[in-house]
C-alpha positions, 0 to 999 in steps of 0.5 A: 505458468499457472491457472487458477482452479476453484478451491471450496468444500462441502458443507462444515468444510474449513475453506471458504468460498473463493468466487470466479465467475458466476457461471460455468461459461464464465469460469472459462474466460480467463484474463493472462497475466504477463511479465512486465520484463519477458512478456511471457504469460505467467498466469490466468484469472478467470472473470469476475462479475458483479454478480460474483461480488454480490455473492461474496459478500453474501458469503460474508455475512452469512459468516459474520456472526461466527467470525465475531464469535470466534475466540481469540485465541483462535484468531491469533493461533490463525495469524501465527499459522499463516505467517509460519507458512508465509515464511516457509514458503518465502521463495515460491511468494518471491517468484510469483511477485517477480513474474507478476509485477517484475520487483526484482527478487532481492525485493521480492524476498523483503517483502515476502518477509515483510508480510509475514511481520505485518500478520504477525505484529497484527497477532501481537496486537490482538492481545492488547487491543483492549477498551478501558473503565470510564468513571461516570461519577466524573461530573456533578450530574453524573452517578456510579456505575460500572462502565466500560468501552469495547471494540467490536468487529463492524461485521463484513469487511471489503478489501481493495489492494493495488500492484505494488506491494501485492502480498504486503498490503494484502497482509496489511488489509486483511490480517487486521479485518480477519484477525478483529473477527470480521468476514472479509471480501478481498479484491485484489490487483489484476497485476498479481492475481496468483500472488494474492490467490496463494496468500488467501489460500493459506489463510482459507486452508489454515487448521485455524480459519473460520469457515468462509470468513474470506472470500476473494473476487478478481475484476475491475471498476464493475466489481469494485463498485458493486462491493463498494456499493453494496449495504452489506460492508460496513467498512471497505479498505482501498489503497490505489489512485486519488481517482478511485479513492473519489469514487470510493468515497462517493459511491460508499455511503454511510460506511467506515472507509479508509483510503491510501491514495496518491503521494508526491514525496518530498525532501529537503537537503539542508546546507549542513547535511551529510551530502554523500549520505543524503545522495545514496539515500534519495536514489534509493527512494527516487528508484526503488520499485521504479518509482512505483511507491506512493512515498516514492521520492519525487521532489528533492528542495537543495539548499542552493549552497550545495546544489551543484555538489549534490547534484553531482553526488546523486547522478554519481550514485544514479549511475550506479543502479543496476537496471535490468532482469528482475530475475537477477541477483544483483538488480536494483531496477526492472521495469515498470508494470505496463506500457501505459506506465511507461509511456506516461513516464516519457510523455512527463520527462518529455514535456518538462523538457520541452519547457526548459527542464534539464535530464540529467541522468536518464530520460531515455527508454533502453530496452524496454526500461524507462531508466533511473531518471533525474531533472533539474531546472524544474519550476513548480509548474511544471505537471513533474513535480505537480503532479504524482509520477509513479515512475523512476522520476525524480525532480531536483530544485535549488531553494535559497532556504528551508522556509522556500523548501517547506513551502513549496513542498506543502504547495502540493495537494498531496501529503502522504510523507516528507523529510529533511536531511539537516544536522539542525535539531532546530531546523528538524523540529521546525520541519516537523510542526509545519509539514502538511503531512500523515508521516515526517522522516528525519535524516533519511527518505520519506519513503522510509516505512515500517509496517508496525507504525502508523501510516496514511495521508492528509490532503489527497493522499487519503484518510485513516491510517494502516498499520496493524494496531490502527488498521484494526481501529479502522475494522472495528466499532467503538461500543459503550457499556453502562452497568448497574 
């Protein structure tokens, strides 16, 4: 078990200011942290209020300007310094995402890894993220001059990270804000507050930080709005629930806001697929992370020809996942992050089989696991496949074409990421153009994601689009320049 102390510094000290409670009384009230699996405490945070909030991006714009001016070569050195570390202390960052939000650890592991490319893709990028000359002699009204575009960083920064991927979507938010020469403000899950808390002190203990550029709050919707709220950010970065992202948006004003919300995932299986490759492929995007992914696979669209032999293919390779201790080597599934979630999983399965779905695989909790679970017999109203379950749920539908698959799957109101498993270039390239989507994948699962490419939704699943050299479009402003 582990709890939280304040780290900060005198005056011209390099550690920022990481802000808990606004008072020492406050200090004292600690929220636990326990794991999913055993239900052991893991780790304490202390509260946070709104207050708190205020005072960090005051924090933040106090820092701004020598954020802004730092040179390049520092940022960078920066990134470098906390990814080395990241990379060095790979099995401490394992074990605290395990504790906190039960991954199981041969996925921890990835994506500590993964953090540590995604602050170092960022790095790269910062070399090449340049403007370009504008000819402004291009039209007849025009004369010459010397002129140019740049990107500046927009100044403070707000950071909101959910649970599921607690270090690598912090990575993802703050290595671009920082790395473009912003202050920033980070807020991240309640689920995995130590997780985060270790990540920031690198970045705030590094020979390379810029003295109180990041700054961290822990707390719920109080504290977030007061961020979101707040004049003082100019851009805020959210990835959770269409709900908040809502909210978010309503609350922001005039600001640069980048959301990464809710998914329903899709894929269609075409008659001419290779089904044993497909089936492997779509339990490990039905199951990865208990569902508990926004391009979890959540929708698979069967050719009705080989239906039945893909259904047999994937309850086979369903049955094969090893559910148990996230602690365990060998495990593929542990639980999912809380009660609520679970209770919510069977409460969907139940009533899709109250109207007339099939459990094929799963459906019933085992110690304390809601299991691998898929469904047939679904029809499309049926709130399984309506809405996003974040659960290991997956819902398989025999459609008598890709023309019925397509449109059933951009029926949804979301459209994060969808795929097609065919061996028809035709069929792949007619997918492509008409999906209603941020992301297409072909031959594999839509929760294929690669930190360096771009990523984000349409529809409800969001707008803007993460990935290093995008997030930092979404950190900075466009400024224009004319000289003679």
């Amino acid at each position: 078990m582990a709890l939280f102390k304040l780290f900060g510094g005198g005056e011209g000290d390099r550690v920022a200011r990481i802000l808990f409670g606004s008072t020492e009384e406050e200090r004292e009230t600690l929220v636990e942290r326990k794991n999913p699996y055993t239900g052991k405490v893991v780790s304490k945070a202390p509260v946070c209020s709104a207050a708190d909030a205020e005072r960090a991006l005051e924090v933040a714009r106090t820092a701004a300007p020598a954020a802004a001016k730092a040179p390049l070569h520092q940022r960078i050195a920066w990134l470098e310094d906390v990814a080395r570390q990241v990379r060095e202390n790979q099995e401490e960052f394992a074990r605290l995402i395990v504790d906190e939000i039960a991954k199981p650890i041969h996925f921890a592991r990835i994506e500590v890894q993964r953090c540590a490319e995604t602050i170092e893709l960022t790095a790269k990028e910062l070399v090449h993220f340049v403007g370009e000359t504008i000819p402004t002699d291009a039209a007849p009204s025009g004369r010459p001059a010397t002129a140019y575009w740049r990107r500046v960083p927009v100044g403070v920064a707000v950071c909101i990270t959910p649970f599921n991927f607690p270090l690598n979507l912090i990575a993802h938010k703050i290595a671009p804000a920082l790395g473009a020469g912003n202050a920033v403000v980070l807020k991240p899950t309640p689920e995995a507050p130590l997780t985060a808390y270790k990540l920031a002190k690198l970045f705030v203990e590094s020979e390379y930080a810029i003295p109180d550029a990041l700054s961290v709050v822990y707390g719920d919707a109080e504290v977030g709005s007061a961020l979101v709220k707040s004049p003082i950010p100019r851009a805020v970065s959210f990835t959770g629930s269409v709900p908040v992202g809502k909210i978010i948006s309503s609350e922001a004003g005039i600001k640069k806001v980048a959301l990464e919300l809710g998914g329903n995932a899709a894929t269609y299986i075409d008659k001419d697929a290779n089904l044993a490759e497909a089936a492997a492929k779509c339990a490990f995007g039905s199951f990865y992370n208990s569902g508990q992914v926004c391009i979890s696979l959540q929708r698979i669209y069967v050719h009705e020809a080989v239906y039945e032999e893909f259904a047999a293919l994937m309850a086979k390779e369903t049955k094969l996942l090893k559910v148990g201790s996230p602690y365990e080597e060998e495990t593929f599934m542990g639980p999912l992050i809380d009660e609520d979630a679970r209770h919510r999983a069977k409460s969907w399965v139940a009533s899709a089989r109250d109207e007339g779905a099939t459990i094929l695989v799963g459906g019933e909790e085992i110690d304390g696991i809601f299991p691998p679970t898929v469904v047939t017999d679904v029809t499309d109203e049926m709130k399984i496949v309506c809405e996003e379950v974040f659960a290991p749920v997956v819902s398989l539908v025999a459609v008598p074409d890709m023309e019925t698959a397509l449109e059933k799957i951009n029926a949804s109101p979301y459209g994060l990421q969808y795929s097609i498993f065919t061996d028809s270039l035709t069929a792949a390239r007619r997918f492509i153009e008409e999906s209603q989507s941020g992301g297409v994948v072909v031959n594999d699962i839509p929760t294929v994601r690669f930190d360096v490419q771009p990523y984000g939704g349409v529809k409800l699943s969001g707008i803007g689009r993460e990935g290093p050299r995008y997030a930092l479009e979404e950190f900075t402003e466009i400024q224009s320049v004319v000289i003679f």
